[in-house]
C-alpha positions as CSV (number, residue, x, y, z in Angstrom):
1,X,-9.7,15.6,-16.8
2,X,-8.7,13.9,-20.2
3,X,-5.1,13.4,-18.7
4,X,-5.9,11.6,-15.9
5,X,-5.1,8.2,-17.5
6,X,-1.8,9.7,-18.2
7,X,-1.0,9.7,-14.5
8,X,-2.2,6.9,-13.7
9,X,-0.1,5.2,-16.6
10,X,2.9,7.3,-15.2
11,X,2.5,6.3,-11.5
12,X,2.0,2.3,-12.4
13,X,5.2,2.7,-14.3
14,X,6.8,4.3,-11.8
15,X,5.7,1.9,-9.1
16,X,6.8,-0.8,-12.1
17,X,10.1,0.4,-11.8
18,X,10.7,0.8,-8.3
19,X,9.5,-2.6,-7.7
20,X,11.9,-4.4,-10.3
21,X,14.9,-2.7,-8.9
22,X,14.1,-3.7,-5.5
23,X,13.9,-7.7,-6.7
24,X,16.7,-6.9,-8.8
25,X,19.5,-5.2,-6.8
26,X,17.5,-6.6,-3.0
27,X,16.4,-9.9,-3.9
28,X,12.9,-8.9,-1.7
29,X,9.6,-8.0,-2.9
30,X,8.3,-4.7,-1.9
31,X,5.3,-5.4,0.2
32,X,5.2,-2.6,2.7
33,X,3.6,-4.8,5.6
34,X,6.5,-7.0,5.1
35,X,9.0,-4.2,5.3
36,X,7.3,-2.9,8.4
37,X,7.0,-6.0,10.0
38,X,10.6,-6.5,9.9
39,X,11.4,-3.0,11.7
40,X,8.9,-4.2,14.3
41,X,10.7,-7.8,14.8
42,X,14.1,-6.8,14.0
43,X,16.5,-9.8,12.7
44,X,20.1,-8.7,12.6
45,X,21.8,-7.4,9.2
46,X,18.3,-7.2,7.8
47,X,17.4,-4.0,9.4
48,X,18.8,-0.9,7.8
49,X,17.4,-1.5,3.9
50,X,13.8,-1.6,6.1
51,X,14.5,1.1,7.8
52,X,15.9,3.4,4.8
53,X,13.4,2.0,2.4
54,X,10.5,3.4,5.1
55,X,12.5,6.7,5.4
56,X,12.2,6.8,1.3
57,X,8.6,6.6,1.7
58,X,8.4,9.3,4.0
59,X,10.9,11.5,2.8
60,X,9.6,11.2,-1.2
61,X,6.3,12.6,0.4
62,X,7.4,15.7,2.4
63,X,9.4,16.2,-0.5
64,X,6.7,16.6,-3.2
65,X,4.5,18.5,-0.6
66,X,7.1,21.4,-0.5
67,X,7.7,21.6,-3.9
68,X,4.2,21.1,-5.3
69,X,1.8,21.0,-3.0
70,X,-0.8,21.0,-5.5
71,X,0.1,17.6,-6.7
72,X,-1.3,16.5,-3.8
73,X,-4.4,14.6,-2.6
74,X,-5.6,15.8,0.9
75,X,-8.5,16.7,3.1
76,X,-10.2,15.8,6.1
77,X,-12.0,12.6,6.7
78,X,-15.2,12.2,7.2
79,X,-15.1,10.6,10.2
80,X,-14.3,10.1,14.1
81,X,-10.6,9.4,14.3
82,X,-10.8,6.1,16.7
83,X,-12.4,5.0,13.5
84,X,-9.1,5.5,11.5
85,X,-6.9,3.6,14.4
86,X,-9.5,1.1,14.5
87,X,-9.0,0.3,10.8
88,X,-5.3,0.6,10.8
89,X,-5.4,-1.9,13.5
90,X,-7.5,-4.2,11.3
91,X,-5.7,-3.6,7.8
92,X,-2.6,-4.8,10.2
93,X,-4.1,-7.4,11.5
94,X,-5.4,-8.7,7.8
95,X,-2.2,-8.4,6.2
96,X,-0.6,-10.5,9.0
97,X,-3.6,-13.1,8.2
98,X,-3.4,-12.3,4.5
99,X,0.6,-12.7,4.4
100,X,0.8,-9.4,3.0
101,X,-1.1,-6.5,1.9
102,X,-2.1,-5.0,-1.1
103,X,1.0,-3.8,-2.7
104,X,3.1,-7.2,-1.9
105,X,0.4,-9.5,-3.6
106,X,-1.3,-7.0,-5.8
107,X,1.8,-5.7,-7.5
108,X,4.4,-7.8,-6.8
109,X,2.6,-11.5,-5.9
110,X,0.6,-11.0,-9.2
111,X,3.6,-10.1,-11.6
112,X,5.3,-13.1,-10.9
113,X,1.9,-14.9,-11.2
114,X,1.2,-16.5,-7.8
115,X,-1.8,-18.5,-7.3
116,X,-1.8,-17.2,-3.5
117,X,-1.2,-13.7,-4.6
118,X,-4.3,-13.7,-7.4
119,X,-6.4,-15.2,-4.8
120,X,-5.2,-12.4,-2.3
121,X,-5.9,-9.4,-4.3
122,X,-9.2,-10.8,-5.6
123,X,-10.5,-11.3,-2.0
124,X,-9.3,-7.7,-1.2
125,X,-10.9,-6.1,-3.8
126,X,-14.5,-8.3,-3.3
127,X,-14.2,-7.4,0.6
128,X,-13.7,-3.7,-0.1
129,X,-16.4,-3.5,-2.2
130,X,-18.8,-5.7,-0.2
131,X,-17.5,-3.3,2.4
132,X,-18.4,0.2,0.5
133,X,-22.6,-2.1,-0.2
134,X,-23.0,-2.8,3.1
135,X,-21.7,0.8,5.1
136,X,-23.2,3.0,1.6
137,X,-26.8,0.6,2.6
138,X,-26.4,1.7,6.3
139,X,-25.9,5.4,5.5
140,X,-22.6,5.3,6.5
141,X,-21.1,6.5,3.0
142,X,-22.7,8.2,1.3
């Protein structure tokens, strides 16, 4: 669809936006991992924006799914779902390694032009794609 760019220019200023205010008014980069890892190992007074940030994320997505579902991307995956918890277990376990994940260093780290965060975001991306080579070459993906 022609349009498409449109979105995509519309969600990364969205995303822009949200992530400004939150260093703005919160002082914090929004790195989800981060967020998430501080409801998992609680500190005191530093709970509840987490925890209401997370419900945001939640909530903004059963919200647009019952006013237009069609906005939505869905479908099944392709494969066995040990496979899924297997990877969620390993995306947690890199972004614990990685000192973040994808949207802390990829949007955030990169904005403020980190050195650490560049070098982050350029190893995802080259692992995800050596990823897609090597399970497309083993029939895998197709």
């Amino acid at each position: 669809m022609p349009t498409d760019w449109i979105y995509a220019l519309m969600g990364g200023m969205i995303i822009g936006s949200a992530v400004s205010i939150m260093l703005l008014f919160n002082g914090r980069v929004t790195g989800i991992s981060g967020i998430i890892n501080g409801i998992l190992t609680p500190e005191k007074g530093d709970t509840a924006w987490r925890m209401t940030f997370t419900l945001g994320l939640f909530s903004g997505g059963l919200l647009l799914k019952a006013i237009a579902p069609q906005t939505l991307i869905g479908g099944s995956l392709a494969t066995a779902n040990w496979s899924v918890v297997v990877a969620g277990f390993l995306v947690g376990f890199g972004t614990i390694m990685g000192s973040g994940c994808t949207s802390g260093h990829g949007v955030c780290g990169i904005s403020r032009l980190s050195i650490r965060s560049i070098v982050a975001t350029l190893t995802f991306i080259s692992a995800g794609i050596f990823a897609v080579l090597i399970f497309r070459k083993l029939g895998v993906l197709p």
